[in-house]
C-alpha positions as CSV (number, residue, x, y, z in Angstrom):
1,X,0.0,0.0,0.0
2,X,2.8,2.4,0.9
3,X,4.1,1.9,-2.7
4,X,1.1,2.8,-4.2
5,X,0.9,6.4,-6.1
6,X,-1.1,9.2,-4.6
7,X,-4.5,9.9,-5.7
8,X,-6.7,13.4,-5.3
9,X,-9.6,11.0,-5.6
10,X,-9.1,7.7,-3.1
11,X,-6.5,6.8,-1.1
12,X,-6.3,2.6,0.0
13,X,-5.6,2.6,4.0
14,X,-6.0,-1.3,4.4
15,X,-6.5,-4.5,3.0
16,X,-7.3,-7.5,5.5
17,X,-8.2,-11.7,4.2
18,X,-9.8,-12.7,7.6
19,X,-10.9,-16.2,8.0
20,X,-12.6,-16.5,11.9
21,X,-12.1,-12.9,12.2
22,X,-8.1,-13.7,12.9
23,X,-5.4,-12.4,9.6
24,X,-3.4,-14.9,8.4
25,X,-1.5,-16.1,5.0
26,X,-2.6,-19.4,5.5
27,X,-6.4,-20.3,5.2
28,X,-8.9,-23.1,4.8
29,X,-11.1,-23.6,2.1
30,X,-14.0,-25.5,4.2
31,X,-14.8,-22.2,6.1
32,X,-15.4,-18.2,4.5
33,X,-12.5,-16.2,4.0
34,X,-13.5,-12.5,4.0
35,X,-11.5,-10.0,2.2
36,X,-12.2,-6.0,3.6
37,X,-10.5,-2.8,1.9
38,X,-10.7,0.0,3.7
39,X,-10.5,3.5,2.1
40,X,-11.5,6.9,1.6
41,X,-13.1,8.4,-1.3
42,X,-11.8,12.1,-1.4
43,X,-14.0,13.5,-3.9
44,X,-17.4,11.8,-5.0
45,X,-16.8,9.3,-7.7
46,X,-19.1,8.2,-10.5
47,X,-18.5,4.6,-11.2
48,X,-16.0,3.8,-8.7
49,X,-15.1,-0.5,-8.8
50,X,-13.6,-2.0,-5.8
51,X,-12.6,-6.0,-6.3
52,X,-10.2,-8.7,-7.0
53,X,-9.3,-11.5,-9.1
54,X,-8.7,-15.0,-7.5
55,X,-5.6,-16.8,-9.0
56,X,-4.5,-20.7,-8.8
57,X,-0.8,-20.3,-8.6
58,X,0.0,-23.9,-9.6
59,X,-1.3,-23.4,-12.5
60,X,-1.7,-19.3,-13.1
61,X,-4.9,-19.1,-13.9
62,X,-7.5,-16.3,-13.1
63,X,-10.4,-18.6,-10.9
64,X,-12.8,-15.9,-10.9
65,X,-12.8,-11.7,-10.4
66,X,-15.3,-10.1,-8.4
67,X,-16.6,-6.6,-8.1
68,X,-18.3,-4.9,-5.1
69,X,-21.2,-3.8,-7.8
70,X,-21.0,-6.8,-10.0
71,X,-25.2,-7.0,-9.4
72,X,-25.8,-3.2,-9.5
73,X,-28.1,-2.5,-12.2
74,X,-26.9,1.6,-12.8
75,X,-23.4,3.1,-11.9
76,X,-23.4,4.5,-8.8
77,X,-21.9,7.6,-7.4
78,X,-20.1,6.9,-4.1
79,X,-19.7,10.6,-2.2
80,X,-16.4,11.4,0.4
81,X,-15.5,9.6,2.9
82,X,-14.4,6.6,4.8
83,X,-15.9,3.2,3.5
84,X,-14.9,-0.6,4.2
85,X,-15.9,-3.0,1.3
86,X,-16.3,-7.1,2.5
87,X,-15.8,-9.6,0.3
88,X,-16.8,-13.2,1.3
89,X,-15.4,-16.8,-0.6
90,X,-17.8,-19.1,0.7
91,X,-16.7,-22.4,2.1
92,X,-16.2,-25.4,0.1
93,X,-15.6,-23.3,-2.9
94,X,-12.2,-23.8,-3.5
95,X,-10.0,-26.8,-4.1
96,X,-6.9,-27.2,-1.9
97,X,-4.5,-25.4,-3.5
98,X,-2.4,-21.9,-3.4
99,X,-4.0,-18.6,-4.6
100,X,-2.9,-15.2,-5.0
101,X,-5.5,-12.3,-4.4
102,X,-5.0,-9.1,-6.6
103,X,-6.9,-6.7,-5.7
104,X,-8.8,-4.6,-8.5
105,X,-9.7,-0.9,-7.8
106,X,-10.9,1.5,-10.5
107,X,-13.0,4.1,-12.1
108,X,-15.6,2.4,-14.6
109,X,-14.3,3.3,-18.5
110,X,-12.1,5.9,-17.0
111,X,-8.7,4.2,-15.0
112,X,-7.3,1.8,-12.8
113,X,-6.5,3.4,-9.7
């Protein structure tokens, strides 16, 4: 995160993968594993994406991405301030392997942030 370039729109504080409420690098794939960025939005934002792809690393492939609006029917405009976004992977979902999360933040049609 500290690498990251400033913004004048968002600024990333945090990003946590939680299984049981506790951080680790290691998780199971028979319970959830919840995945929570935690920013601010500096000026409102039309169209502002928060997600991540999901990537076997045996085999480098892209699992799935996910988007905080991926159901949203209409872009929304998110206004200034502090926000925390949750992902959840279900249990059971995956197979027993290694992944790699990369997270994916953006401005719909305009840039990756």
């Amino acid at each position: 995160i500290n690498s990251l370039e400033k913004d004048d729109d968002f600024e990333l504080f945090g990003i946590k993968i939680l299984q049981n409420s506790i951080e680790s690098f290691e998780y199971n794939t028979h319970q959830p594993i919840e995945i929570k960025l935690i920013y601010e939005v500096k000026k409102a934002i039309t169209g502002l994406r928060m997600g991540f792809d999901l990537v076997d690393v045996s085999k480098d492939l892209k699992v799935f991405r996910a988007f905080h609006d991926d159901t949203d029917k209409e872009i929304s405009l998110i206004f200034p301030g502090l926000y925390e976004t949750v992902f959840e992977i279900p249990a059971n979902l995956l197979k027993d392997t290694t992944y790699e999360i990369w997270i994916n933040i953006g401005i719909h049609r305009v840039r990756w942030i």
